[in-house]
N, C-alpha and C positions, 0 to 999 in steps of 0.2 A: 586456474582455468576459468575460473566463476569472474576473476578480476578480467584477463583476457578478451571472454566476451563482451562484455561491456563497457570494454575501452575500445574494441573494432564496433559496436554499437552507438556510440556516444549519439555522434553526428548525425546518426537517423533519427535516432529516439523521439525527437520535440514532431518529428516528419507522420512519422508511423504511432504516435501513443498523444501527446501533450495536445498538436493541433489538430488529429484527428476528431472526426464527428463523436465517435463512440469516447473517444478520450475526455472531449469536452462535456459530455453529458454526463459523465459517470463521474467528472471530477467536481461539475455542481450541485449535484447530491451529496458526495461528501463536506461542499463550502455549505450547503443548507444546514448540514446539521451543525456544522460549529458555530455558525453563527459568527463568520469570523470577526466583525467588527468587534463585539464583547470577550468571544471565549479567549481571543491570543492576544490582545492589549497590553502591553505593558509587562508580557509575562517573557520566563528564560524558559526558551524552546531548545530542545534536541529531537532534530530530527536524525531518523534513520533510513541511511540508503535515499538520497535526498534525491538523483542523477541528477536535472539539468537544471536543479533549484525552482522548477514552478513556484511550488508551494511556500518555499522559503522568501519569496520575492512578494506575496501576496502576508503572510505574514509580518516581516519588516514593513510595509507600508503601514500598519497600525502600533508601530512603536516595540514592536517585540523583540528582544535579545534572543535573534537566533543565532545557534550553531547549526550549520547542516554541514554530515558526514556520509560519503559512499567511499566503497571499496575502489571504484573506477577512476584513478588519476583523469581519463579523459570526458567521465562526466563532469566533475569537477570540476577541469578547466572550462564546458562547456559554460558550467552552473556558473564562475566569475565570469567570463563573459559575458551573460546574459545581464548580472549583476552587479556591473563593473561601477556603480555607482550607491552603490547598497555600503549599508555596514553590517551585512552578515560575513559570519568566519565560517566561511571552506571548507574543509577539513576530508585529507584524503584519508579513511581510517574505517579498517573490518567490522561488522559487527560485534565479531569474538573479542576487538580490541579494545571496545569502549571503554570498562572498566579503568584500564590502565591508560588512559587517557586525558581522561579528566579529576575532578574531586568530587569527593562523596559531597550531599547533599547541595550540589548546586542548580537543578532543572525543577521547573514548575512544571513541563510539562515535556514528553518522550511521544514524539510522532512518528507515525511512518503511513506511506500512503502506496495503496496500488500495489501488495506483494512483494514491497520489501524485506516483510518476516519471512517467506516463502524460500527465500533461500536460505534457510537455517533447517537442520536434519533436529530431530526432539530434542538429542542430546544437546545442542546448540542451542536451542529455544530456551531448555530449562536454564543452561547458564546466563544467557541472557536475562532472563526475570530476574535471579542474582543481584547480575550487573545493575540493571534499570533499577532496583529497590537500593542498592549503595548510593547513586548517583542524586535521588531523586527529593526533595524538600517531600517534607508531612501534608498530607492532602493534595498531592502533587495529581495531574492526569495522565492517561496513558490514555492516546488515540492513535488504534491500528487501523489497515483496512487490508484484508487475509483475502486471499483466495481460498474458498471453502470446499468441499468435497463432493458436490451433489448439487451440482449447476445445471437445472434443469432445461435451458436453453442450449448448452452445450452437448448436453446429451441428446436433446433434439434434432441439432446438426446433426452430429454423428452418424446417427440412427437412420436420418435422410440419407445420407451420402454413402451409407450400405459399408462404412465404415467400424463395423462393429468391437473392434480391440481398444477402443478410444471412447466408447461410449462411458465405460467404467475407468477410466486412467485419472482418473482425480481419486480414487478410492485405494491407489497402489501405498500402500507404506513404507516402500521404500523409494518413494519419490516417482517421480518420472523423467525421463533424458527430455532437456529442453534443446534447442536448436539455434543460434542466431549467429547467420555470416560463417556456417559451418564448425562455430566452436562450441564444444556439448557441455551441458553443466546439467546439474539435478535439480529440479523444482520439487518442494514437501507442501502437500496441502492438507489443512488443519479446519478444524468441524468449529465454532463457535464453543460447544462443549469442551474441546479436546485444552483452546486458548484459556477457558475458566478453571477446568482443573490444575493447569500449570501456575497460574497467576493468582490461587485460591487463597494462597498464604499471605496476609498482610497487604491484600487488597479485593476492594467492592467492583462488582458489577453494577454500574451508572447503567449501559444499554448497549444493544445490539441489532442492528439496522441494515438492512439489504442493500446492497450498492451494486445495481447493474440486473435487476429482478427480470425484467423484461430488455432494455438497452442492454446490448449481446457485448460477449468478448470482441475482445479488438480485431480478432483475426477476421469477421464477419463485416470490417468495414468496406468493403468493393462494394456489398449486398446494400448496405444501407445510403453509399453515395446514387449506387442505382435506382434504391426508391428514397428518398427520402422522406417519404411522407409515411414509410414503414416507423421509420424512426420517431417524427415526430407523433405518433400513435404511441409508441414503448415511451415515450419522455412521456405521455401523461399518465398510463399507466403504473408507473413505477412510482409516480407523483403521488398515487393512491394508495397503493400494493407498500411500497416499501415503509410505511409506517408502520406494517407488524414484525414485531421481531420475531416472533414464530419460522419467519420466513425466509431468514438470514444468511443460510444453510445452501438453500438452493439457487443463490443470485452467482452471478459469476462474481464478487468480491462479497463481504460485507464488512462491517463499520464495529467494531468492538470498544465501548470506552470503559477503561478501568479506573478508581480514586483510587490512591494511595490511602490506607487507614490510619 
């Protein structure tokens, strides 16, 4: 089902998330903090749930062996076309598959951007950590970016819109039904805390950083092509705000980086 929708999604994706306002702004908060010239140089990347390969194509320009993997045969094909001139490798493949996919210790570094983890139920999360500690070289990094549980923007929406059963739907545990092109899947959101105690064993907490503190969920972009000058206010506030990790919790994503010990 989860595959399904986002291979009927492919073809909008870069339309609705990648080139939108809100997509572009929440995705340079996250290139701010990697610093990507230095931190992905030279290094073997796994990314996870890659869809249309943005990230992997800004990557490969600084030299880095990436793999990027989704479950979506037709993000995938979107992601070689985009990067039909790249040497990055493809790879149509589950998150639950990784393991058995590749060989133990070969990745410097296991990425995933924009609630890629998100589709994983805890059960799946825990094996995952697993999997990424088989795969992963000593001192290796681990950069997520989660959708958190206590989006205080999103709860704002809501609350405006007298929409009151959605105010708290990031807080449900057993996911919530998500929607796209009429095929339902489960989205799980996870607290910064909930990703540390999972990932506690045989690896450091580097940092944790708000992505999207003020600059709203995507669903919100009609409002900010309407003002944009709303927007350009939330890009500089978050330019401030999101330097406390304290704060992490209530942005609509944030940035979790783990070292491998």
């Amino acid at each position: 089902m989860l595959q399904k929708a986002f291979n009927n999604y492919a073809e909008q994706y870069d339309g609705h998330f990648t080139n939108s306002l809100i997509g572009k702004a929440q995705r340079k908060q996250v290139y701010s903090y990697l610093n990507i010239l230095n931190y992905f140089a030279n290094k073997s990347i796994l990314e996870i749930n890659c869809g249309t390969g943005e990230d992997a194509k800004v990557f490969s320009s600084y030299n880095a062996n990436v793999t990027a993997t989704d479950i979506s045969k037709q993000m995938i094909a979107c992601a070689k076309q985009k990067n039909e001139n790249s040497s990055i490798h493809f790879i149509e493949c589950a998150i639950q598959d990784i393991e058995k996919k590749f060989n133990s210790n070969t990745f410097d570094v296991v990425f995933s951007n924009f609630g890629g983890l998100n589709c994983l139920n805890e059960k799946e999360l825990i094996q995952f950590f697993k999997a990424v500690t088989h795969l992963t070289l000593p001192k290796s990094d681990l950069v997520f970016v989660i959708m958190g549980t206590n989006c205080f923007v999103e709860k704002l929406y809501f609350f405006l819109k007298f929409n009151r059963a959605k105010v708290l739907r990031r807080k449900q545990k057993l996911g919530v039904e998500t929607n796209i092109n009429g095929e339902i899947f489960t989205t799980f959101y996870y607290s910064p805390k909930e990703l540390k105690n999972i990932f506690k064993s045989g690896f450091e907490i580097v940092n944790t950083k708000p992505i999207g503190l003020f600059v709203p969920p995507s669903y919100i972009e009609p409002f900010v092509r309407k003002h944009p000058n709303f927007l350009k206010l939330f890009v500089k506030l978050d330019s401030f705000f999101t330097r406390f990790s304290f704060l992490s919790n209530i942005s609509d994503h944030y940035l979790i980086h783990l070292k491998r010990i």
